[in-house]
MARMARKOL-45996 format. One record per residue: residue number from 1; x, y, z of N, C-alpha, C, O in turn. Coordinates in Angstrom, 1 decimal. Layout:
N
TORPA     n       nX       nY       nZ      caX      caY      caZ       cX       cY       cZ       oX       oY       oZ
TORPA   NUM        X        Y        Z        X        Y        Z        X        Y        Z        X        Y        Z
...
This chain:
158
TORPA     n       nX       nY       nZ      caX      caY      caZ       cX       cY       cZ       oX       oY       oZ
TORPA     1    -39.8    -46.6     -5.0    -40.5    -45.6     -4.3    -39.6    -44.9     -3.2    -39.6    -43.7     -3.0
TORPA     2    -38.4    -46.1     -2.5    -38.0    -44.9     -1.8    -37.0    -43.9     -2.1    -36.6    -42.9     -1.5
TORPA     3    -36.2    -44.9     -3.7    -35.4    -44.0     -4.4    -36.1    -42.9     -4.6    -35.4    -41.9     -4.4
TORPA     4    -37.8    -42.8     -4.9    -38.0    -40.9     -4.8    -37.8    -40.7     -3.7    -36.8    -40.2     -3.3
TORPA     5    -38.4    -41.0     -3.3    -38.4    -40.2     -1.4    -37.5    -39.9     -1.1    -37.6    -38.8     -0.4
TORPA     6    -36.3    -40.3     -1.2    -34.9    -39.9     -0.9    -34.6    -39.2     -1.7    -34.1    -38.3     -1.1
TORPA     7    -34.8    -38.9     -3.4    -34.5    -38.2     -4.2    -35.0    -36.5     -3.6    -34.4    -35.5     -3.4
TORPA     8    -36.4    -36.9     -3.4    -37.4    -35.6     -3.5    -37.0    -34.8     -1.9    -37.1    -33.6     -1.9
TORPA     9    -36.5    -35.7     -0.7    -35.8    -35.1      0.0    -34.3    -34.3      0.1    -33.9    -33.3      0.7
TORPA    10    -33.9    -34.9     -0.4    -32.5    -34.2     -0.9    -32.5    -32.9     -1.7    -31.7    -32.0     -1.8
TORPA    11    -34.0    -33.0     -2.4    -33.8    -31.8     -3.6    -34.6    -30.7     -2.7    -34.4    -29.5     -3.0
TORPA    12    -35.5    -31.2     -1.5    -35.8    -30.0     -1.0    -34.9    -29.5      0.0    -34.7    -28.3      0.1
TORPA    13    -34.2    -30.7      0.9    -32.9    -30.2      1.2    -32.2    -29.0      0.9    -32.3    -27.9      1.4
TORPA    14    -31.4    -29.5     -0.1    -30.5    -28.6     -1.1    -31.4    -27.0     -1.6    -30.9    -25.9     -1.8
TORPA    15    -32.7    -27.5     -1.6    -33.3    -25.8     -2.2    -33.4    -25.1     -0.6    -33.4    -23.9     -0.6
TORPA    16    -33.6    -25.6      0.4    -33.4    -25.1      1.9    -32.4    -24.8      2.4    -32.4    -24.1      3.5
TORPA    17    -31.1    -25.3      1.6    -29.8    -24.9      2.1    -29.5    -23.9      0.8    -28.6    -23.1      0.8
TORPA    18    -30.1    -24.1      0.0    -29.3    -22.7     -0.9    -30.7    -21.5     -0.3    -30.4    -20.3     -0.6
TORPA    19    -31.4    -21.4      0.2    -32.3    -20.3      0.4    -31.6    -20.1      1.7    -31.5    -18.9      1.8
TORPA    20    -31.1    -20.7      2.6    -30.0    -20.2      3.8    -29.3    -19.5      3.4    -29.5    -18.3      3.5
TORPA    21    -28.4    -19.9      3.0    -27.3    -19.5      2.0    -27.5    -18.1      1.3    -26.9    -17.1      1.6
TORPA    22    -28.4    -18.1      0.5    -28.6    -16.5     -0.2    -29.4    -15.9      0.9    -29.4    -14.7      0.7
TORPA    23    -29.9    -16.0      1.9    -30.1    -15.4      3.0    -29.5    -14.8      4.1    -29.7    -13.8      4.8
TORPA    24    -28.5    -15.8      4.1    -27.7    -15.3      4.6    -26.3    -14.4      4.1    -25.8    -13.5      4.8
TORPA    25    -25.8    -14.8      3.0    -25.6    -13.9      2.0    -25.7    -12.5      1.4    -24.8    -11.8      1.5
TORPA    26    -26.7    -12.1      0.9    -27.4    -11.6      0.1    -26.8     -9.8      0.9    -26.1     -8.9      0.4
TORPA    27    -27.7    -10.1      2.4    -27.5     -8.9      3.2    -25.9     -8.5      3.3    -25.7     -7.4      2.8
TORPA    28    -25.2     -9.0      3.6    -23.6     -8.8      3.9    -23.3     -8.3      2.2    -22.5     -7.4      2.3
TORPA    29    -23.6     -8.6      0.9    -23.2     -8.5     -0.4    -23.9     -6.6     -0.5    -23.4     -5.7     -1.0
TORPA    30    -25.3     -6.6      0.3    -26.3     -5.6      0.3    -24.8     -3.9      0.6    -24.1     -3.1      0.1
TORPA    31    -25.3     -4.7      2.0    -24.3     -3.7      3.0    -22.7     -3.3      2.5    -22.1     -2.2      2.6
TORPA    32    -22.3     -4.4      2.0    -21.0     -4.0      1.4    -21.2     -3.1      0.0    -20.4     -2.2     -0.3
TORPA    33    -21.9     -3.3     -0.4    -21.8     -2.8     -1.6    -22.6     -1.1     -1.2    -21.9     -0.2     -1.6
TORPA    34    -23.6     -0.8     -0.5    -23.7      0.3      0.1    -22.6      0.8      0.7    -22.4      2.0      0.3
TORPA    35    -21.6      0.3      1.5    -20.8      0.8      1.7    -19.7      1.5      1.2    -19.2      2.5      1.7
TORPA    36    -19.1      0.9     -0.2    -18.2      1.1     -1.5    -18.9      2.5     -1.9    -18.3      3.6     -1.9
TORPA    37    -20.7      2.3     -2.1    -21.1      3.3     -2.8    -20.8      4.9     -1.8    -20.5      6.0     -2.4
TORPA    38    -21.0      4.7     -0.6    -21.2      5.7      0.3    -19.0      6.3      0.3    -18.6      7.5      0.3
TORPA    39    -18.2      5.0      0.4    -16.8      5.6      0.4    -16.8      6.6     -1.5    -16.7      7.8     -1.7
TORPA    40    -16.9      6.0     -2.0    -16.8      6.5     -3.0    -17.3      7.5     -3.5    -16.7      8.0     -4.4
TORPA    41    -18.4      8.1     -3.1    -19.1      9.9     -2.9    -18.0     10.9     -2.1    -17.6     12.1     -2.2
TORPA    42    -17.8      9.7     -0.8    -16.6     10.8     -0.2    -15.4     10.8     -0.7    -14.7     11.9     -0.8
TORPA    43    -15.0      9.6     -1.1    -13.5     10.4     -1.8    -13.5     11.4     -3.5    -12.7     12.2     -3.9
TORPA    44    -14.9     10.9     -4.1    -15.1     12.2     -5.2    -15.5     13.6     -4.7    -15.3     14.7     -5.3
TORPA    45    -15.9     13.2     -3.5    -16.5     14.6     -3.0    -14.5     15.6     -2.2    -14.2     16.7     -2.0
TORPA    46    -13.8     14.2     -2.0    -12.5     15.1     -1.4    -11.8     15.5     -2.9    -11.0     16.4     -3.0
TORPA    47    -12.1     14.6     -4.3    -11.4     14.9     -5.3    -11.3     15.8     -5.6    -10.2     16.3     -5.8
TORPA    48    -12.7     16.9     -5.8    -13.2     17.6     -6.5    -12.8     19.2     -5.2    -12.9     20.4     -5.5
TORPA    49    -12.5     18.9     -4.1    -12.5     20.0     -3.1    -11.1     20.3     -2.9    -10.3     19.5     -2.5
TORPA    50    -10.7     21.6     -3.3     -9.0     22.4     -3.1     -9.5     23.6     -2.7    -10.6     24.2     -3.1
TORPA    51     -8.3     24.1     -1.6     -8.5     25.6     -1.5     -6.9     25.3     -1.6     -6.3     24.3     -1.7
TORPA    52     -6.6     27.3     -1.5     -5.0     28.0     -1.8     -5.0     29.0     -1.0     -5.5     30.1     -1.4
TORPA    53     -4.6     29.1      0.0     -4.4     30.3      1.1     -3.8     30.9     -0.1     -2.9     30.4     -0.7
TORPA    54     -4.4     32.2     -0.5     -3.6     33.2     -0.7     -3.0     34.2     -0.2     -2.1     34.6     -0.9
TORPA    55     -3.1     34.7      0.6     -2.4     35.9      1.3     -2.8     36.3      3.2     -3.9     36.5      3.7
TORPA    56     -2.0     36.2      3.5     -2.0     37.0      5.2     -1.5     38.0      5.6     -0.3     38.3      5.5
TORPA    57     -2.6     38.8      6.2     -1.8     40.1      6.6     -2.5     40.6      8.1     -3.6     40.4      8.4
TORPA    58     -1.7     41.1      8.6     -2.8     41.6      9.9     -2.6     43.1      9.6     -1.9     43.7      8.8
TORPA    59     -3.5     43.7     10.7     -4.0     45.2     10.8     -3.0     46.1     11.4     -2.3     45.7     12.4
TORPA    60     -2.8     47.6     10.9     -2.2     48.3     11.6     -2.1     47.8     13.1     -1.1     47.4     13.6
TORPA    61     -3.1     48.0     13.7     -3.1     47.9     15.5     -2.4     46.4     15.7     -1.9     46.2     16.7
TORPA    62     -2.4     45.2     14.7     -2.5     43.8     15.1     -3.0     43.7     15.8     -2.3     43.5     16.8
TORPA    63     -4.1     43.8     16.0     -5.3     42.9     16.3     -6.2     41.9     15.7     -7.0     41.1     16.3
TORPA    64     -6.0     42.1     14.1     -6.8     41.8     14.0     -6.2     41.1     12.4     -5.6     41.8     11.7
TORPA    65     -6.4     39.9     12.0     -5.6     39.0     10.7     -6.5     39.0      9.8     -7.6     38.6     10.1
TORPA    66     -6.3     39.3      8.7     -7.1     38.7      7.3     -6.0     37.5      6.5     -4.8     37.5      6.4
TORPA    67     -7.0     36.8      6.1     -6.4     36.0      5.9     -7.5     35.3      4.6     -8.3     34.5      4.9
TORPA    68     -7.4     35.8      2.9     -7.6     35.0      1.7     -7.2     34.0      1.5     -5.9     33.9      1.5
TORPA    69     -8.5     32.5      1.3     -8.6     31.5      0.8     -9.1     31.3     -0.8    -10.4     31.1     -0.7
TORPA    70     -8.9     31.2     -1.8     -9.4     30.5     -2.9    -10.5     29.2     -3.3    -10.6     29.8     -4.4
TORPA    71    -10.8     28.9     -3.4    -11.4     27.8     -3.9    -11.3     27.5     -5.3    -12.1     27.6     -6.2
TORPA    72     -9.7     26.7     -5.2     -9.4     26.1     -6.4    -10.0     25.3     -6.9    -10.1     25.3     -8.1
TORPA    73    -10.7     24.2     -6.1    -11.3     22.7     -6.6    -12.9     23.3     -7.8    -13.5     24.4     -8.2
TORPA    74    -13.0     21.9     -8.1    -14.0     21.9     -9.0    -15.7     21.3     -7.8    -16.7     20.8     -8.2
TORPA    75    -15.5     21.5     -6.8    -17.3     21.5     -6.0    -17.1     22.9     -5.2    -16.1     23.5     -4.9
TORPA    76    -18.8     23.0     -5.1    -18.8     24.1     -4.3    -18.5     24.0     -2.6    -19.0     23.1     -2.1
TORPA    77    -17.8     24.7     -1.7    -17.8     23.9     -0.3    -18.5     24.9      0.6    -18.5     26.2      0.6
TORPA    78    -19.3     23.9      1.5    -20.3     24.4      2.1    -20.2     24.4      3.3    -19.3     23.6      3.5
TORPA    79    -20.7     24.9      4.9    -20.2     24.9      5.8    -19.4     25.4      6.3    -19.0     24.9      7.4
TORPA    80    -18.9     26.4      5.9    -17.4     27.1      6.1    -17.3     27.4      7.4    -16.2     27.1      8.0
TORPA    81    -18.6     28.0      8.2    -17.8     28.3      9.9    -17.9     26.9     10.5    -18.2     27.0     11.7
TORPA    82    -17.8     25.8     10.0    -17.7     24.3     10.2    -16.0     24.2     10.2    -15.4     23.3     10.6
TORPA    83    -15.8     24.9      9.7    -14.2     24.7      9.1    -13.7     24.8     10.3    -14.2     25.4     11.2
TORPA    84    -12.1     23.9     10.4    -10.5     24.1     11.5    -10.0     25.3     10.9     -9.8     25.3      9.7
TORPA    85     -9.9     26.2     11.7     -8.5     27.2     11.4     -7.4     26.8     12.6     -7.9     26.5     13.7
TORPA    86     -6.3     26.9     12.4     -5.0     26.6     13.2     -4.7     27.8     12.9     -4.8     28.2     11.7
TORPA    87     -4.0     28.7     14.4     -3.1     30.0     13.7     -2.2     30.1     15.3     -2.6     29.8     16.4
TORPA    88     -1.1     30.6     14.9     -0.4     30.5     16.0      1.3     31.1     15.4      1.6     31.2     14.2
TORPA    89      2.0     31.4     16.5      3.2     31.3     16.3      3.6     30.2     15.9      2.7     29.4     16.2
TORPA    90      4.8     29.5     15.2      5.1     28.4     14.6      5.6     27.5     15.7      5.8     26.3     15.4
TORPA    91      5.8     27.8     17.2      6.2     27.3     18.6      5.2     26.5     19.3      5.3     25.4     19.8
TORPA    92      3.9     27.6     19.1      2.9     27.6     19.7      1.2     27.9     19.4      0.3     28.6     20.0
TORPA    93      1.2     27.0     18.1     -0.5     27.5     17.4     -1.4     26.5     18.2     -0.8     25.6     18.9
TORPA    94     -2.8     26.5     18.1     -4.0     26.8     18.2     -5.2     26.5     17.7     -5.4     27.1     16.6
TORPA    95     -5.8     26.0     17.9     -7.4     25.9     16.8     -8.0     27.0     17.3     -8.3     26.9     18.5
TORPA    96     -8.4     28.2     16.6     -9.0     29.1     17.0    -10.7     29.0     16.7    -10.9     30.1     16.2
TORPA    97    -11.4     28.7     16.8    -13.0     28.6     17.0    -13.1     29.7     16.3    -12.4     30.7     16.1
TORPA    98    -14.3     29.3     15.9    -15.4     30.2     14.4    -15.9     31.2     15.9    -15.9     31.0     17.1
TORPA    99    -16.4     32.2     15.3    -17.3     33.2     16.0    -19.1     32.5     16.9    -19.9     32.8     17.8
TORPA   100    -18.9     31.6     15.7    -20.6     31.3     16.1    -20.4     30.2     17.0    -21.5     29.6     17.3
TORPA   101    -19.5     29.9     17.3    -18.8     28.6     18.5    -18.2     29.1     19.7    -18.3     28.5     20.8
TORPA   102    -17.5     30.5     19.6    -16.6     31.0     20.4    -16.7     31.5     21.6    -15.8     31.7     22.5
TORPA   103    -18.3     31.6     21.5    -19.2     32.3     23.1    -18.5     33.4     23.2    -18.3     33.9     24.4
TORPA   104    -18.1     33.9     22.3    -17.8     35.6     22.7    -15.8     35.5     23.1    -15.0     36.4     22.9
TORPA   105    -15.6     34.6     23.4    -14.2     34.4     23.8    -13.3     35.3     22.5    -13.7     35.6     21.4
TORPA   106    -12.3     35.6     23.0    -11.4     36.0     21.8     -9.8     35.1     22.1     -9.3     35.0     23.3
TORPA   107     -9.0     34.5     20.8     -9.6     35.2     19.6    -10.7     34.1     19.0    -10.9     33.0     19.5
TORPA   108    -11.2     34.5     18.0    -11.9     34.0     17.5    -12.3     34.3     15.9    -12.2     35.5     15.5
TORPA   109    -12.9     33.3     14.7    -12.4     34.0     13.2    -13.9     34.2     12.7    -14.8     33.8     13.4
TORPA   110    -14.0     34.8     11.6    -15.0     34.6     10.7    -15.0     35.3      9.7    -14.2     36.3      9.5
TORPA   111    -16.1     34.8      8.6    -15.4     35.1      7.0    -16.7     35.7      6.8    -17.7     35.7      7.4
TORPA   112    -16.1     36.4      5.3    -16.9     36.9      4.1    -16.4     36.5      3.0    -15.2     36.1      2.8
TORPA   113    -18.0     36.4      1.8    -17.5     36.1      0.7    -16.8     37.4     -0.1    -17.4     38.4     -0.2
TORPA   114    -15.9     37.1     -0.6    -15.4     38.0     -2.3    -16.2     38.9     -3.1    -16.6     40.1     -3.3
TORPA   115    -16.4     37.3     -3.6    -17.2     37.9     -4.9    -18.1     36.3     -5.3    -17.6     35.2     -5.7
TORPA   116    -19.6     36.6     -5.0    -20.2     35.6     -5.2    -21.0     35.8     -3.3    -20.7     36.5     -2.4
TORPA   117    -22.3     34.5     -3.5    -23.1     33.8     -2.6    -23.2     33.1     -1.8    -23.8     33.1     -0.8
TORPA   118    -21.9     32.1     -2.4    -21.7     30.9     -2.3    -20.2     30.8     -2.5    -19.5     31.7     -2.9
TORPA   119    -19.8     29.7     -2.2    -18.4     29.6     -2.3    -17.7     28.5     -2.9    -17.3     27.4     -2.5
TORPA   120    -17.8     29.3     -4.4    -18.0     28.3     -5.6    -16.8     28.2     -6.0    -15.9     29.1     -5.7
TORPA   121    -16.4     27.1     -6.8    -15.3     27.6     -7.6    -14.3     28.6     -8.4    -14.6     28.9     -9.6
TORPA   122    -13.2     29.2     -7.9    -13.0     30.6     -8.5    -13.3     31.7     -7.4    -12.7     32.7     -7.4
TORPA   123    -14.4     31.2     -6.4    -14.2     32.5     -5.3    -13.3     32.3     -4.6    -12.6     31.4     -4.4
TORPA   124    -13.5     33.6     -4.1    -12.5     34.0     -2.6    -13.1     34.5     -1.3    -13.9     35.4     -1.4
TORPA   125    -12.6     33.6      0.2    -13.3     34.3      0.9    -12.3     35.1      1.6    -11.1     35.1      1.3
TORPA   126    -12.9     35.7      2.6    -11.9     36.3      3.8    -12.2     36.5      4.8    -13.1     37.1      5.2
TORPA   127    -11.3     35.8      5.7    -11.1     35.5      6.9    -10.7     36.3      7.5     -9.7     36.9      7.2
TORPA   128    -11.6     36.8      8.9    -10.9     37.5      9.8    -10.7     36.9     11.2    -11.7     36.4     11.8
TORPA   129     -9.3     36.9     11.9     -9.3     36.8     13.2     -9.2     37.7     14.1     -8.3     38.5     14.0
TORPA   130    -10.0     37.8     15.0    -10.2     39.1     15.6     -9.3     39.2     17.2    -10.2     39.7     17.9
TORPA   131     -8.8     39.1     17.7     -7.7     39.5     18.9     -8.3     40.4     20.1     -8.7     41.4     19.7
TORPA   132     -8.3     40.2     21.2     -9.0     41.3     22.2     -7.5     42.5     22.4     -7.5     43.7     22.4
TORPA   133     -6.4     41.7     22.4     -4.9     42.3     22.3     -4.0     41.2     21.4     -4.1     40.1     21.1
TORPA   134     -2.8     42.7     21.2     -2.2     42.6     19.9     -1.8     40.9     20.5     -2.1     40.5     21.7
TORPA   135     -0.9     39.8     19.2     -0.4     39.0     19.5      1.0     39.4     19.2      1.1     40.4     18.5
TORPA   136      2.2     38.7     19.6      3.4     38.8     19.7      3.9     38.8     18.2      3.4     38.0     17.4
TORPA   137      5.0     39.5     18.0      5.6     39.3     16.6      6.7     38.2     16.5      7.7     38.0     17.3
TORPA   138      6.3     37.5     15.5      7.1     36.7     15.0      6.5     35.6     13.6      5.9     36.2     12.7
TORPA   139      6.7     34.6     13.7      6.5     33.6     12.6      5.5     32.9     12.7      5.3     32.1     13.7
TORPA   140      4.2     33.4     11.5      3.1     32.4     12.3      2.6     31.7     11.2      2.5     32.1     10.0
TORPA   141      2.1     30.6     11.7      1.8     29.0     11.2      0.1     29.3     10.8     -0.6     30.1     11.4
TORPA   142     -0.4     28.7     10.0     -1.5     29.2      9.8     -2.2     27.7      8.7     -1.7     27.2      7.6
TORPA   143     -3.4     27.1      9.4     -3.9     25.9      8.6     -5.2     26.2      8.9     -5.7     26.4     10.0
TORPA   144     -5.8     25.9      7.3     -7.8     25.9      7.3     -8.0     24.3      6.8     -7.7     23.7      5.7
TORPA   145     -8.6     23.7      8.0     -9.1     22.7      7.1    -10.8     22.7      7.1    -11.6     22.9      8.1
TORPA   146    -11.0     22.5      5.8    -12.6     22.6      5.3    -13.2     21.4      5.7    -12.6     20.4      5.7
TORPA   147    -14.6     21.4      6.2    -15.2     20.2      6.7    -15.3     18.8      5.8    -16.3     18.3      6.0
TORPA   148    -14.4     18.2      5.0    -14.4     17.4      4.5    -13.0     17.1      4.6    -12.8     15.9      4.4
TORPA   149    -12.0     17.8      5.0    -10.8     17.0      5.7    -10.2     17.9      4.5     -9.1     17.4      4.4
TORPA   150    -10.3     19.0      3.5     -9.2     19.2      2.7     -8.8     20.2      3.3     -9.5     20.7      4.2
TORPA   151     -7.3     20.7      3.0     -6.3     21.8      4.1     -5.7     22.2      3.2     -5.5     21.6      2.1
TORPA   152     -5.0     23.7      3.7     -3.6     24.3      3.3     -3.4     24.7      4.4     -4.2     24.9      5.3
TORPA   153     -2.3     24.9      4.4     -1.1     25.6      5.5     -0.6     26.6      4.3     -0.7     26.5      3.1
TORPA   154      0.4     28.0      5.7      0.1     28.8      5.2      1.5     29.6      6.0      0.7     30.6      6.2
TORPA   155      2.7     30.1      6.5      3.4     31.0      7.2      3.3     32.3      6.7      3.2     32.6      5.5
TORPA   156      3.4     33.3      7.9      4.0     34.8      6.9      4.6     35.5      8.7      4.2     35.1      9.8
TORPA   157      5.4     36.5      8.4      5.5     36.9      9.8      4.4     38.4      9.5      3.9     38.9      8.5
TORPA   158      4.3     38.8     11.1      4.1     40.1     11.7      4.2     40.4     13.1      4.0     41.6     13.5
């Protein structure tokens, strides 16, 4: 009799320390594995996202920069006056603030689409930076990064 008793204790034991156990477990296996899932959207979501500065030019007066982006990648990207623009002489660039951020300050950029709604694969947008006065001539540095961390850089003088 007390071989059970001792038996029947041990085995509830043992089922009390494995219910610990996957209890305590279980969550940390939960969480990790949410976690993998959630890295893993973002780095397909950076796979699938490329732009290609294509061309910079500024305006007779320089005041004022255009500046075409592509959207080489295979997703659509969304958020654009969310985006970094960097522009600057190559000495001395800048994050220049979207218009809807800038409180009026200059300079300050903002875009139109191409051709298209959205800014899908295959479009183009265009960037404008707008200047209160001319900026100085020389060599200028030029980087968009899109709200998901993808970038190009970009030089051209004027």
């Amino acid at each position: 009799m007390e071989k059970t008793i001792t038996t029947a204790l041990l085995i509830l034991a043992g089922v009390v320390s494995i219910v610990f156990v996957f209890n305590s477990v279980y969550p940390m296996v939960n969480r990790s594995t949410e976690a993998m899932v959630s890295m893993s959207e973002t780095i397909d979501n950076r796979m699938q996202s490329s732009i290609n500065i294509v061309h910079a030019a500024n305006s007779t007066d320089r005041k004022t920069v255009y500046i075409w982006v592509k959207n080489v990648g295979t997703s659509r990207i969304v958020s654009i006056d969310q985006s970094d623009l960097f522009f600057g002489l190559t000495t001395n660039y800048y994050e220049v603030p979207n218009v809807n951020y800038a409180g009026g300050a200059s300079p300050s950029w903002d875009y139109e689409l191409e051709n298209g709604a959205e800014w899908l694969p295959g479009n183009t947008i265009k960037i404008t930076i707008t200047y209160s006065t001319a900026p100085n001539a020389g060599t200028y540095y030029l980087k968009l990064v899109i709200p998901n961390g993808i970038s190009d850089e970009y030089f051209f003088s004027m």
